[in-house]
Structure formats: structure tokens, C-alpha cells
CHARMM internal coordinates of N, CA and C (Angstrom, degrees):
IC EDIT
DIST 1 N 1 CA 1.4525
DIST 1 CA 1 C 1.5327
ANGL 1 N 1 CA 1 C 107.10
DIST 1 C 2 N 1.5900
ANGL 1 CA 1 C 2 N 106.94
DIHE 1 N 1 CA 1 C 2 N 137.51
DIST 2 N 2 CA 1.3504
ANGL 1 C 2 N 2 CA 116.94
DIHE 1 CA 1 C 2 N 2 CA -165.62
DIST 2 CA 2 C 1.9149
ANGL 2 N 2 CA 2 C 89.61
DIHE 1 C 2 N 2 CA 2 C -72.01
DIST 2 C 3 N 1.6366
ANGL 2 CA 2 C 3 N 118.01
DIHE 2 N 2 CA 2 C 3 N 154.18
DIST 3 N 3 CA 1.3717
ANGL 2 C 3 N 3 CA 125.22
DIHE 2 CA 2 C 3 N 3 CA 155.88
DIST 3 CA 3 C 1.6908
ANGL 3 N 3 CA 3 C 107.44
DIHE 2 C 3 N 3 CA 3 C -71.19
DIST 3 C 4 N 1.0972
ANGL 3 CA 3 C 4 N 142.11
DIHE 3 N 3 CA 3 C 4 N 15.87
DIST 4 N 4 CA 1.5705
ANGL 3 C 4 N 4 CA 152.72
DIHE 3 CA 3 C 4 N 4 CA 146.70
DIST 4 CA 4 C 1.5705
ANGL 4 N 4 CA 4 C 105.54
DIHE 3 C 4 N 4 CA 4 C -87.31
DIST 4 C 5 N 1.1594
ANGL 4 CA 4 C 5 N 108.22
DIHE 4 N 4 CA 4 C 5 N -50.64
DIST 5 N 5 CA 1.7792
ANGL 4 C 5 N 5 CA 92.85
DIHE 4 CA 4 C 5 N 5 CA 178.72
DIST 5 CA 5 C 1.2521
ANGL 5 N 5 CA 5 C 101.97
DIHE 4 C 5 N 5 CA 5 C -60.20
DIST 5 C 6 N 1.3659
ANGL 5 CA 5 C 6 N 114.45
DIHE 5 N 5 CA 5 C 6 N -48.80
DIST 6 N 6 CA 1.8441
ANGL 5 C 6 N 6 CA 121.14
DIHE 5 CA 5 C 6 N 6 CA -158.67
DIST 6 CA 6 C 1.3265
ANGL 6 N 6 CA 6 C 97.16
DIHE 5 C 6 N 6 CA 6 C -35.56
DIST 6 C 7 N 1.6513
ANGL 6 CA 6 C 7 N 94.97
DIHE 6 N 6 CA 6 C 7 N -68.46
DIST 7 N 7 CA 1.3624
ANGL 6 C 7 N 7 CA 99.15
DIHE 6 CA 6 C 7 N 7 CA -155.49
DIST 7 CA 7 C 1.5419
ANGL 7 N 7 CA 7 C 136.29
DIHE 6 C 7 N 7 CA 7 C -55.58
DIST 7 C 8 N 1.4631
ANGL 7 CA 7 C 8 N 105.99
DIHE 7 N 7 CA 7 C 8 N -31.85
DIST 8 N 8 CA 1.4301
ANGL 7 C 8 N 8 CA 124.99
DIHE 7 CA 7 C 8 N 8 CA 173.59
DIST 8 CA 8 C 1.9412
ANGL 8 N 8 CA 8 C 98.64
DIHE 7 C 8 N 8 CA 8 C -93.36
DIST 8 C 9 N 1.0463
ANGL 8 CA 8 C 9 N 131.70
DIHE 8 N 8 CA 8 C 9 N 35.87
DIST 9 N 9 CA 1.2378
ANGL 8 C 9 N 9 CA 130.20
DIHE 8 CA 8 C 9 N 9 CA 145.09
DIST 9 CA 9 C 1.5702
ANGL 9 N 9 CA 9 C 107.66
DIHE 8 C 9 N 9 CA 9 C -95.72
DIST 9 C 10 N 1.8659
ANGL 9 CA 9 C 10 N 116.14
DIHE 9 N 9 CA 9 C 10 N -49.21
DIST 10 N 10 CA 1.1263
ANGL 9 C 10 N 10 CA 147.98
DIHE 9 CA 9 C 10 N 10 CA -177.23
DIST 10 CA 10 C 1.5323
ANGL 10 N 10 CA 10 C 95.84
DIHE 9 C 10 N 10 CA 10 C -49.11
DIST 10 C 11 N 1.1616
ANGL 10 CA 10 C 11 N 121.29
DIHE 10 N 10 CA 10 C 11 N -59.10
DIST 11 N 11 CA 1.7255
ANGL 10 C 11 N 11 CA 148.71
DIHE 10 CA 10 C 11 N 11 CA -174.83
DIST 11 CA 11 C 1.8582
ANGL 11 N 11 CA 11 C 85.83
DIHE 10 C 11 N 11 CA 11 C -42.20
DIST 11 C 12 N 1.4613
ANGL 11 CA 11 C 12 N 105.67
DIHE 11 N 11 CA 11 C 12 N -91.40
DIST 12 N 12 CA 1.0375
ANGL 11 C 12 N 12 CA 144.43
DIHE 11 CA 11 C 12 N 12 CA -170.09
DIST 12 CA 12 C 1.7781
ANGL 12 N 12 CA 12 C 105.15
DIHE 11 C 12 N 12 CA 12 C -36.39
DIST 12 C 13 N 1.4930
ANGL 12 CA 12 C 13 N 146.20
DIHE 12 N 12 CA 12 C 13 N -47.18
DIST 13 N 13 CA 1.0697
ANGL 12 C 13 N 13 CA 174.13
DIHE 12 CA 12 C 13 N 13 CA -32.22
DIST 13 CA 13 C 1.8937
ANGL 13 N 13 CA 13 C 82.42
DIHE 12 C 13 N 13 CA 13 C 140.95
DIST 13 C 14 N 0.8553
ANGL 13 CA 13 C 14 N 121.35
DIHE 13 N 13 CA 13 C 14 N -74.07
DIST 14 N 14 CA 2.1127
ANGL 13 C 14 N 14 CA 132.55
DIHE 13 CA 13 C 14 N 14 CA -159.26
DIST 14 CA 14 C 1.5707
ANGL 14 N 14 CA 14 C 79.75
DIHE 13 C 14 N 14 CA 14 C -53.87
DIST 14 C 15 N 1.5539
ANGL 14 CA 14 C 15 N 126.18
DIHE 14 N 14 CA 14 C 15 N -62.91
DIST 15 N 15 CA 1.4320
ANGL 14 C 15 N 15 CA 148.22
DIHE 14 CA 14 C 15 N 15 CA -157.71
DIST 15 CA 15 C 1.4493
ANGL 15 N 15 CA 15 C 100.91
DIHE 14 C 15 N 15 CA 15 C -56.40
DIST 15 C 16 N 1.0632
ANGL 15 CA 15 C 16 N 112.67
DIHE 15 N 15 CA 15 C 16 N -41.43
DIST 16 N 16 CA 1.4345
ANGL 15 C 16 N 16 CA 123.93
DIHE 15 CA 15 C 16 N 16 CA -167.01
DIST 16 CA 16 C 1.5638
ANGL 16 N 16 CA 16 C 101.34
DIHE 15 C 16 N 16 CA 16 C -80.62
DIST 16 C 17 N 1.3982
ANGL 16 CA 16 C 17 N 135.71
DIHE 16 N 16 CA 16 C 17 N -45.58
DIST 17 N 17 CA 1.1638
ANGL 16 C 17 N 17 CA 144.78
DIHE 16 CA 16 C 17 N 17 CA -171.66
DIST 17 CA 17 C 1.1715
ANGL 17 N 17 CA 17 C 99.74
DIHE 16 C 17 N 17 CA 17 C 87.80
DIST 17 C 18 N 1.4070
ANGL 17 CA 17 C 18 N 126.55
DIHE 17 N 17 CA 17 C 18 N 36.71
DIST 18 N 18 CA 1.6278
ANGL 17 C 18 N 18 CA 141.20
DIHE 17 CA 17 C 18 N 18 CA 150.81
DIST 18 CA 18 C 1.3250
ANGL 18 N 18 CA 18 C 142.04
DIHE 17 C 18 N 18 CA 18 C -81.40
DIST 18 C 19 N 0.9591
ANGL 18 CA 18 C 19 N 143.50
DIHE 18 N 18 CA 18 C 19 N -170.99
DIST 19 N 19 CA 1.5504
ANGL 18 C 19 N 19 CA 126.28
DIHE 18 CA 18 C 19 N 19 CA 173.99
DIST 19 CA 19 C 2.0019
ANGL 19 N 19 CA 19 C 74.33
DIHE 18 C 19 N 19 CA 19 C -133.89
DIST 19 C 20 N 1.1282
ANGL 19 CA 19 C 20 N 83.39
DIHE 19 N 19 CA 19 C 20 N 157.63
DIST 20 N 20 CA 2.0563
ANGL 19 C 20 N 20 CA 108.95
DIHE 19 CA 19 C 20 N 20 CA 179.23
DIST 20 CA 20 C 1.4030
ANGL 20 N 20 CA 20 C 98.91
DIHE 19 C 20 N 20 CA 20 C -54.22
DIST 20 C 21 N 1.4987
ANGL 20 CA 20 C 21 N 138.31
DIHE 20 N 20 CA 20 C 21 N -30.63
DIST 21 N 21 CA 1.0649
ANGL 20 C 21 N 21 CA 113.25
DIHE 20 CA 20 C 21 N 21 CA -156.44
DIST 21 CA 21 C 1.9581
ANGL 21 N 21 CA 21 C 93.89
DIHE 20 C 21 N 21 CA 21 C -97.59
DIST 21 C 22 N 1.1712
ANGL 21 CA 21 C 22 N 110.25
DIHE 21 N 21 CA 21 C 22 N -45.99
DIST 22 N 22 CA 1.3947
ANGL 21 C 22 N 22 CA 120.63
DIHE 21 CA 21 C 22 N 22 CA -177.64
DIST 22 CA 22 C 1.6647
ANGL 22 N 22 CA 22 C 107.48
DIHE 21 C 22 N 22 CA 22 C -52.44
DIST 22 C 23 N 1.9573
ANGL 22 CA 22 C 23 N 110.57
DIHE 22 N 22 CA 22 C 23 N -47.55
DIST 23 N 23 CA 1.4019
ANGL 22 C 23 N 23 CA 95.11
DIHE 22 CA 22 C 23 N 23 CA 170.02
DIST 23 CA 23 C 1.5002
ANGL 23 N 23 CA 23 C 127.01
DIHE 22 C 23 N 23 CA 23 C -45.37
DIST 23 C 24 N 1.6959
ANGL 23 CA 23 C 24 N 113.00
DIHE 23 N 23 CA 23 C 24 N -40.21
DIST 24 N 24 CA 1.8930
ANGL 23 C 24 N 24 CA 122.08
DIHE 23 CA 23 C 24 N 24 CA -163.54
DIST 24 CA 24 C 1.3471
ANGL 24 N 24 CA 24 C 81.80
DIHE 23 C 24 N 24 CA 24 C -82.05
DIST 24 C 25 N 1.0530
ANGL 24 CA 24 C 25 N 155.17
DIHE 24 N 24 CA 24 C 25 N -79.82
DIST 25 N 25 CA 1.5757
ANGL 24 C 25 N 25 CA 140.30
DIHE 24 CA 24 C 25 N 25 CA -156.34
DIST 25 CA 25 C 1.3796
ANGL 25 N 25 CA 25 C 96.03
DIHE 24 C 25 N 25 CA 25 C -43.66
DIST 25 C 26 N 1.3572
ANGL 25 CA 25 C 26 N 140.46
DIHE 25 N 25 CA 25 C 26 N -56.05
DIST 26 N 26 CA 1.7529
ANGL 25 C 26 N 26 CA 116.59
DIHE 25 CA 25 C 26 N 26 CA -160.83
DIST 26 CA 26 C 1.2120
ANGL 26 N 26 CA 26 C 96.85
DIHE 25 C 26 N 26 CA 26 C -73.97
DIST 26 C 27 N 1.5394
ANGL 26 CA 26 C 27 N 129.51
DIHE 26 N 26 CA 26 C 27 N -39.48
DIST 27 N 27 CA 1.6883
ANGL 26 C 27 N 27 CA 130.49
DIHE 26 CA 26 C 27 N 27 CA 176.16
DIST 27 CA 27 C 2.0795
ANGL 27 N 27 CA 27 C 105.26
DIHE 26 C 27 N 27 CA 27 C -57.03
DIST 27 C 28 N 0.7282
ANGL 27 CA 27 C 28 N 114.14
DIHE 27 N 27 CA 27 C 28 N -26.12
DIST 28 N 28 CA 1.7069
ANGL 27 C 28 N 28 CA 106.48
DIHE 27 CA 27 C 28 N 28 CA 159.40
DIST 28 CA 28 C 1.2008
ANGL 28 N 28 CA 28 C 128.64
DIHE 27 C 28 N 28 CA 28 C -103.32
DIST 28 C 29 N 1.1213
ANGL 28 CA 28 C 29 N 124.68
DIHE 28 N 28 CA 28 C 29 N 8.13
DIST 29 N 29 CA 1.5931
ANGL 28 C 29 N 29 CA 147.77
DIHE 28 CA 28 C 29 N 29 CA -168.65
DIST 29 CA 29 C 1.0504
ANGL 29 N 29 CA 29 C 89.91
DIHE 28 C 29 N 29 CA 29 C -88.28
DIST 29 C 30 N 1.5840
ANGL 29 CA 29 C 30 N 124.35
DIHE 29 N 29 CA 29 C 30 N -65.82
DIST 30 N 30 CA 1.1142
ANGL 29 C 30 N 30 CA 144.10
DIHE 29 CA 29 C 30 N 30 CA -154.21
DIST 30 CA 30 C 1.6360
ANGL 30 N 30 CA 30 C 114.52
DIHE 29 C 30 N 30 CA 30 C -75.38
DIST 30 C 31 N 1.6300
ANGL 30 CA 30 C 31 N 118.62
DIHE 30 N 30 CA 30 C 31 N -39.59
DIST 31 N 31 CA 1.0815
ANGL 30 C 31 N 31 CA 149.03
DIHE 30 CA 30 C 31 N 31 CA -156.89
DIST 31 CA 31 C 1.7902
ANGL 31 N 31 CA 31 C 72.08
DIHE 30 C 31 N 31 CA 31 C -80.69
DIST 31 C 32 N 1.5385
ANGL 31 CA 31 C 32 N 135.63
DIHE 31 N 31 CA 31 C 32 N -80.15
DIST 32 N 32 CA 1.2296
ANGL 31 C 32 N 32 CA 127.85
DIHE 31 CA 31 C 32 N 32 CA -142.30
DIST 32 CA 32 C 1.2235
ANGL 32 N 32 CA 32 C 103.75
DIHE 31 C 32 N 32 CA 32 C -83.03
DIST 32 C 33 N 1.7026
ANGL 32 CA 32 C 33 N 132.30
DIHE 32 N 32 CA 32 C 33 N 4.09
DIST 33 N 33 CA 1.1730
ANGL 32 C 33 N 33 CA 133.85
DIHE 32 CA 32 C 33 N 33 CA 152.29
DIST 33 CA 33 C 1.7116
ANGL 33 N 33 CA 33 C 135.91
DIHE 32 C 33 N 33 CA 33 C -76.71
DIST 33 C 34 N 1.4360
ANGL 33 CA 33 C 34 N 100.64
DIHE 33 N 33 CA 33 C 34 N 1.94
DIST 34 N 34 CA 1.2287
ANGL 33 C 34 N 34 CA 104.66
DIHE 33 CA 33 C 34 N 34 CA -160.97
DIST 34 CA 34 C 1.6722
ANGL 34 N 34 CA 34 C 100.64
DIHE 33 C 34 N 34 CA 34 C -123.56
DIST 34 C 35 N 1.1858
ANGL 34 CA 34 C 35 N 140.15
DIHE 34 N 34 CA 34 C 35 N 105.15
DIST 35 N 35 CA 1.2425
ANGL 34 C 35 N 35 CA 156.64
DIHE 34 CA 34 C 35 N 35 CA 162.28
DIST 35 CA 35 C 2.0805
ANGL 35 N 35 CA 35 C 110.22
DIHE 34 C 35 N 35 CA 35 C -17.25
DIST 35 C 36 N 1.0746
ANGL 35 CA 35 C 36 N 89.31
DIHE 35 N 35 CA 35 C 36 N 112.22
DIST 36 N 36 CA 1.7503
ANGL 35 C 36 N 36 CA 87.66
DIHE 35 CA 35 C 36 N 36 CA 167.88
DIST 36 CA 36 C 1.4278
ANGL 36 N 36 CA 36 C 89.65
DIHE 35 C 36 N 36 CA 36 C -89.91
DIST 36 C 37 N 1.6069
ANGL 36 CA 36 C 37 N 88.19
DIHE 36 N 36 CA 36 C 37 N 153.30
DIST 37 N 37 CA 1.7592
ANGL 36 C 37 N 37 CA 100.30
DIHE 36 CA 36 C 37 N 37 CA 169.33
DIST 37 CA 37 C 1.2589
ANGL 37 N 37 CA 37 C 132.74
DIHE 36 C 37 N 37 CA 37 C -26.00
DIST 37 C 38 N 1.6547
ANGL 37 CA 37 C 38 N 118.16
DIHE 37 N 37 CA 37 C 38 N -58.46
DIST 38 N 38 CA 1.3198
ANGL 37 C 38 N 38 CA 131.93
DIHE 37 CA 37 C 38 N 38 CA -175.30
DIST 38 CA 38 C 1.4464
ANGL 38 N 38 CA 38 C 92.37
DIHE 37 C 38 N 38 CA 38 C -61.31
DIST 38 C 39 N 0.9883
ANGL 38 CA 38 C 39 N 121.27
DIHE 38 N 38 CA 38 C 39 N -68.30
DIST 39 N 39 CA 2.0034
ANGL 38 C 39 N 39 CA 103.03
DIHE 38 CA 38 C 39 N 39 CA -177.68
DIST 39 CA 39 C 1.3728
ANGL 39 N 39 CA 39 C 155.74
DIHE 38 C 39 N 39 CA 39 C -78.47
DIST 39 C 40 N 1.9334
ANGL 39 CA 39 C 40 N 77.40
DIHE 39 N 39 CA 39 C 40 N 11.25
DIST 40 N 40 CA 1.5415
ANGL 39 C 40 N 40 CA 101.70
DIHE 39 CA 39 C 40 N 40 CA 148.75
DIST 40 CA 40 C 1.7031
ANGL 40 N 40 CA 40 C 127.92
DIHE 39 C 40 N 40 CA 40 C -97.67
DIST 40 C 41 N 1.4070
ANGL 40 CA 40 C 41 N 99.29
DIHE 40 N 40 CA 40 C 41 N -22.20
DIST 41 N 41 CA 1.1598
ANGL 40 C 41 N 41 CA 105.23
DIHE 40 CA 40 C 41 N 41 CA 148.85
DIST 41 CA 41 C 1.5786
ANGL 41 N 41 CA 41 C 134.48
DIHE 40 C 41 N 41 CA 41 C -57.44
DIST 41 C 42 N 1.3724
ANGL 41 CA 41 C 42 N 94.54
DIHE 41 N 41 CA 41 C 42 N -61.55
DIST 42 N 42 CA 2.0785
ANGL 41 C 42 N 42 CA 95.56
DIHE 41 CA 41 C 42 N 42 CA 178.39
DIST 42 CA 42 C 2.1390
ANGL 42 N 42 CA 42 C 96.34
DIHE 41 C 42 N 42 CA 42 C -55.13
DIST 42 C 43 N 1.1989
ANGL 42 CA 42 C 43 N 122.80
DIHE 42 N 42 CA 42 C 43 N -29.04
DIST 43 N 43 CA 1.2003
ANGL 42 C 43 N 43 CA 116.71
DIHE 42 CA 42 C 43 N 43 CA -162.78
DIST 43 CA 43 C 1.6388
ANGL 43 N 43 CA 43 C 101.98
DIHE 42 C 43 N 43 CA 43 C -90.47
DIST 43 C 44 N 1.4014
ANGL 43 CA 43 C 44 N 118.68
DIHE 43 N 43 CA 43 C 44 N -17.49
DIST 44 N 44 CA 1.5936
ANGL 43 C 44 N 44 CA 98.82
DIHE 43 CA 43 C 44 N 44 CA 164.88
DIST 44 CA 44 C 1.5471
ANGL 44 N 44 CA 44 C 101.64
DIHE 43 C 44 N 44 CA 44 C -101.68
DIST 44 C 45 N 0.8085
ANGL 44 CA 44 C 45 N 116.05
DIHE 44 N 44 CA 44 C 45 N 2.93
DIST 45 N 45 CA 1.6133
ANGL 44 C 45 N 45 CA 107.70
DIHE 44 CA 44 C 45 N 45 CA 156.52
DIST 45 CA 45 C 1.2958
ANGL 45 N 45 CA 45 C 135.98
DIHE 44 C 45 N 45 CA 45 C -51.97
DIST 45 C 46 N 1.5240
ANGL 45 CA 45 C 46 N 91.65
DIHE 45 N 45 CA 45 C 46 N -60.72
DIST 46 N 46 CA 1.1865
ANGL 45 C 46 N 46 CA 116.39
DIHE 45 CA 45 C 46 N 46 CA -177.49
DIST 46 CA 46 C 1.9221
ANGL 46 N 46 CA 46 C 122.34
DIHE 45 C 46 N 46 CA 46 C -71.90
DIST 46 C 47 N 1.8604
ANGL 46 CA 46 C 47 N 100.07
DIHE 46 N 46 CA 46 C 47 N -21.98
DIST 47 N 47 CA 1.1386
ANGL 46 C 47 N 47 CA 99.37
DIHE 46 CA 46 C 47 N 47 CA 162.00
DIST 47 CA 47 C 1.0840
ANGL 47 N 47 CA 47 C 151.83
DIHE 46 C 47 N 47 CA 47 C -47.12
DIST 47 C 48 N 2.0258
ANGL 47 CA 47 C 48 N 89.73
DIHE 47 N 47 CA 47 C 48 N -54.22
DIST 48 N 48 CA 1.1109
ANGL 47 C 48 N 48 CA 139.58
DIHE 47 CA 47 C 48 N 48 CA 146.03
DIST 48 CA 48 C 1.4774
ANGL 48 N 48 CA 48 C 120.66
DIHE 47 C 48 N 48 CA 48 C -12.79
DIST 48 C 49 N 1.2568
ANGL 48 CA 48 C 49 N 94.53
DIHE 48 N 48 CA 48 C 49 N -81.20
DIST 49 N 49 CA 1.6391
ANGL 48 C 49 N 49 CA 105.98
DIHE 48 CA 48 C 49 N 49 CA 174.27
DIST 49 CA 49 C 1.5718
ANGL 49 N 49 CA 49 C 130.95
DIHE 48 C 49 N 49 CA 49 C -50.77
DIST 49 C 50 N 1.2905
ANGL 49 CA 49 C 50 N 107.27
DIHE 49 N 49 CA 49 C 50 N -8.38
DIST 50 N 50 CA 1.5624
ANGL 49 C 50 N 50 CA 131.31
DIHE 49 CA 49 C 50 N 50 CA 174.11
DIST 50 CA 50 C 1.5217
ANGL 50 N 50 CA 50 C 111.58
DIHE 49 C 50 N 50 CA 50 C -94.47
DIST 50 C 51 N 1.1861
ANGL 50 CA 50 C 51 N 116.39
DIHE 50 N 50 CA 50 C 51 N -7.79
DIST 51 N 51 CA 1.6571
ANGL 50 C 51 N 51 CA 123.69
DIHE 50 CA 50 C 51 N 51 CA -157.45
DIST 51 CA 51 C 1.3114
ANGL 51 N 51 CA 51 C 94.31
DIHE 50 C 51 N 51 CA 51 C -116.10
DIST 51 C 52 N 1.5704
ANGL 51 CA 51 C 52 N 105.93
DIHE 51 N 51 CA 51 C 52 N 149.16
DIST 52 N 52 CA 2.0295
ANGL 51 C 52 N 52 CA 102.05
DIHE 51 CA 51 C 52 N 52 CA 165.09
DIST 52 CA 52 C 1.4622
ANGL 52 N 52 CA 52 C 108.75
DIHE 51 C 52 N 52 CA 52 C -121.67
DIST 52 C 53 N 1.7715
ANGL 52 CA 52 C 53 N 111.96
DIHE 52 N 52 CA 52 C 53 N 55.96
DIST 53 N 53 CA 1.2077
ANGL 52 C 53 N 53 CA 91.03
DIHE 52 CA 52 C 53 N 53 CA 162.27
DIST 53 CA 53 C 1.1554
ANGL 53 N 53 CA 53 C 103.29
DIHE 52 C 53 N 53 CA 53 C -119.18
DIST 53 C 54 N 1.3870
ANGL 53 CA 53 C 54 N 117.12
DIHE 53 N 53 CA 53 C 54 N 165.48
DIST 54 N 54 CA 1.1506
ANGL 53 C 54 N 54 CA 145.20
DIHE 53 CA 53 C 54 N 54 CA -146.16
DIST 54 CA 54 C 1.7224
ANGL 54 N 54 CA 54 C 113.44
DIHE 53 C 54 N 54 CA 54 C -100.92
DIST 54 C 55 N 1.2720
ANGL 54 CA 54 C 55 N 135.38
DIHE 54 N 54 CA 54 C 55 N 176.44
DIST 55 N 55 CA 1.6402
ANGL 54 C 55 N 55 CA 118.03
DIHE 54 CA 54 C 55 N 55 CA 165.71
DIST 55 CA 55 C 1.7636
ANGL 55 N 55 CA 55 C 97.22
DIHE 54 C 55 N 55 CA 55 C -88.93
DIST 55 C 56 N 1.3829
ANGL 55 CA 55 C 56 N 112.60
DIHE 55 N 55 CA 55 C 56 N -45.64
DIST 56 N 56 CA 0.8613
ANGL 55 C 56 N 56 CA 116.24
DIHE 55 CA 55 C 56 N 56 CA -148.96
DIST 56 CA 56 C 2.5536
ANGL 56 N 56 CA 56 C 92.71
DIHE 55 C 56 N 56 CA 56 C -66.51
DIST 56 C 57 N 1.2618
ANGL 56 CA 56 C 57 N 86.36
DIHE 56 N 56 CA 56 C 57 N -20.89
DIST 57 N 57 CA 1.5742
ANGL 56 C 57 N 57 CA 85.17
DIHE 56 CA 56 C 57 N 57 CA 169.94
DIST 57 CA 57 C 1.8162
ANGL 57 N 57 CA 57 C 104.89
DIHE 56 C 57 N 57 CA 57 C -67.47
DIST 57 C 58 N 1.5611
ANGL 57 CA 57 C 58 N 106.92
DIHE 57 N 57 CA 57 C 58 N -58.72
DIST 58 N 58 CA 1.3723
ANGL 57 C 58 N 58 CA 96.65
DIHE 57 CA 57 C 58 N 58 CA -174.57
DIST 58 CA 58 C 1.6807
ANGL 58 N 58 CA 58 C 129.94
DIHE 57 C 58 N 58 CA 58 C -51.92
DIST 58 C 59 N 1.8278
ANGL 58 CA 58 C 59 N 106.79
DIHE 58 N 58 CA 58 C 59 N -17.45
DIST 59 N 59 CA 1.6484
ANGL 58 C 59 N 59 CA 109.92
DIHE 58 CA 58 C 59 N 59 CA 177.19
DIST 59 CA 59 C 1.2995
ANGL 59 N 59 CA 59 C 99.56
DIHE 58 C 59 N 59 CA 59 C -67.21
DIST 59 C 60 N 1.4555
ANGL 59 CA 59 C 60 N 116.18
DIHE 59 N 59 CA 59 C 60 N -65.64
DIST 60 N 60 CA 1.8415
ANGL 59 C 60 N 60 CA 119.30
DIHE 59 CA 59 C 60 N 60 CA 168.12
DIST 60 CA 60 C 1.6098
ANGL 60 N 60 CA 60 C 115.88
DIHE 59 C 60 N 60 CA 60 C 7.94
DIST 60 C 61 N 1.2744
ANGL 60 CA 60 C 61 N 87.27
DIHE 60 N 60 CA 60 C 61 N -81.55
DIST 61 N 61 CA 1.3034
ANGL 60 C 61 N 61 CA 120.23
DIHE 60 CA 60 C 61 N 61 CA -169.88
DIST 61 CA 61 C 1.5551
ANGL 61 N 61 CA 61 C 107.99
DIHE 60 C 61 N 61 CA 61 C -54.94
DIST 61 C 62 N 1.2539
ANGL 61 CA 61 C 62 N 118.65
DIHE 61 N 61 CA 61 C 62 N -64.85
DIST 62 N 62 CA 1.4675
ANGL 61 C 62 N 62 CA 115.97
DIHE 61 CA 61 C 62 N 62 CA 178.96
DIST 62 CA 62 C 1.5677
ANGL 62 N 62 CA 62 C 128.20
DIHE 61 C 62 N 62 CA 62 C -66.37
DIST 62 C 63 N 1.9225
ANGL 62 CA 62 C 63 N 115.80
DIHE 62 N 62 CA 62 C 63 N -21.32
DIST 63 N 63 CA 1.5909
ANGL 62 C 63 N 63 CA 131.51
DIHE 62 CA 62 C 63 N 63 CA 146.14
DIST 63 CA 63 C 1.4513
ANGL 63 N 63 CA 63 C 92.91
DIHE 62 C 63 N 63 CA 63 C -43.47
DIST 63 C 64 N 1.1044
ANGL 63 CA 63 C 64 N 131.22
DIHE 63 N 63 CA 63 C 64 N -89.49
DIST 64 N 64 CA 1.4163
ANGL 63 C 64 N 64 CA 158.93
DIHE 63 CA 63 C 64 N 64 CA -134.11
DIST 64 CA 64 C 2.3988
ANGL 64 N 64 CA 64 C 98.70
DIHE 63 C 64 N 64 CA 64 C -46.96
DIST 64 C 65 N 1.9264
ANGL 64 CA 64 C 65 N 80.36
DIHE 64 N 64 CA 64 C 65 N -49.47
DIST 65 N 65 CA 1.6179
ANGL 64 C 65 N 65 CA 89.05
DIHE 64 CA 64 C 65 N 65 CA -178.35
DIST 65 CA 65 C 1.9932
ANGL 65 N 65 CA 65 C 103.63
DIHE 64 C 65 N 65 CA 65 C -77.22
DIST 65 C 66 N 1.5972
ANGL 65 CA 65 C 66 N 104.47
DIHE 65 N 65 CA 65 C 66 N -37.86
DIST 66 N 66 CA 1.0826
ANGL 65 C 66 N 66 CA 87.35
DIHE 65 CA 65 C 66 N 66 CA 170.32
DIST 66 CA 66 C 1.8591
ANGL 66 N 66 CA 66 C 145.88
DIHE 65 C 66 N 66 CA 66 C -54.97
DIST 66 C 67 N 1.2438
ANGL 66 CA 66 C 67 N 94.86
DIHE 66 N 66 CA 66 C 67 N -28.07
DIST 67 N 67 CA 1.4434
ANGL 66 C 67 N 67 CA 134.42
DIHE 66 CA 66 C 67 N 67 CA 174.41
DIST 67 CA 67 C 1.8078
ANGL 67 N 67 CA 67 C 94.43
DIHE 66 C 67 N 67 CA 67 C -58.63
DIST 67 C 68 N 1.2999
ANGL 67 CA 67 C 68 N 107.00
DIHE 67 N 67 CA 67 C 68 N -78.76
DIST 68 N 68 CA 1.7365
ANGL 67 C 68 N 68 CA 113.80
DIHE 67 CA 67 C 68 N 68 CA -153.78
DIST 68 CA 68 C 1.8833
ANGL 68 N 68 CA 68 C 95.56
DIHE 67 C 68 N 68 CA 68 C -49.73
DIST 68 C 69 N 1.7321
ANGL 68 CA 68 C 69 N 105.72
DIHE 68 N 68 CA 68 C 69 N -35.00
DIST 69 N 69 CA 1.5392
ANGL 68 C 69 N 69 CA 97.10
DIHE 68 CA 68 C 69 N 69 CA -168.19
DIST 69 CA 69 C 1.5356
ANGL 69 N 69 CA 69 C 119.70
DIHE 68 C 69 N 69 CA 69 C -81.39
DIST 69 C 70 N 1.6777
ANGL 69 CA 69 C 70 N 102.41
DIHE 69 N 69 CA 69 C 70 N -7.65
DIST 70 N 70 CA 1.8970
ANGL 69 C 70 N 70 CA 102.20
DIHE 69 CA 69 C 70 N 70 CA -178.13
DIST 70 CA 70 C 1.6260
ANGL 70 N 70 CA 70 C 91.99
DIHE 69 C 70 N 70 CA 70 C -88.98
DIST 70 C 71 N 1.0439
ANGL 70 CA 70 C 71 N 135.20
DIHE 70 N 70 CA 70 C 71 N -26.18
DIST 71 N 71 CA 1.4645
ANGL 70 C 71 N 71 CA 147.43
DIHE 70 CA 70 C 71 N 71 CA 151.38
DIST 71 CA 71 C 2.0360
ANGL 71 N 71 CA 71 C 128.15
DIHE 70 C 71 N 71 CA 71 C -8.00
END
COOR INIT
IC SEED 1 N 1 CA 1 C
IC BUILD
């Protein structure tokens, strides 16, 4: 770790009314709470795969809204 990150973690951490170590635990807390793409992907997949709708339901549906708003 660069002494530029340090310091503006250190910065960042004072701001917070944290100590450096308590700030990086909620800054990775947070980090392993939050879905990268790919496993939001496999996870609407997998939703997906539990569900019976269809695409051809979702065009329906979005004609249907398009419709009510030229309306």
C-alpha cells in the first residue's frame, strides 16, 4: 500500500470518527456485501430459472405499458 493511500485512508477514518482499522473493516464489510456482476448475474439466473415467465410475457407487458402511456 502506497503512503498516499495510507494517508487519505488515515484522513478518511479521523472524518469518520474511526480509528484506521475499524474504518477498513466497514470498507471490506461492505466490499464483501456487495455483488460483482458475475454474481448478480448467476443470481438472476438462477431466479429466473424458478419463475415461468416467459420473454415473450415480458414484450406483453411492456406493449401493454407502452399502450396505457400514448393513451
Amino acid at each position: 500500500m502506497s503512503e498516499d493511500t495510507l494517508t487519505t485512508l488515515k484522513v478518511r477514518a479521523a472524518r469518520a470518527g474511526q480509528s484506521l482499522q475499524a474504518y477498513v473493516r466497514r470498507l471490506l464489510d461492505e466490499e464483501a456485501g456487495t455483488l460483482t456482476p458475475d454474481e448478480a448475474a448467476a443470481q438472476a439466473r438462477e431466479i429466473a430459472s424458478r419463475g415461468t415467465v416467459t420473454a415473450d410475457d415480458v414484450l406483453a407487458v411492456i406493449a401493454e405499458m407502452r399502450e396505457d402511456r400514448a393513451a
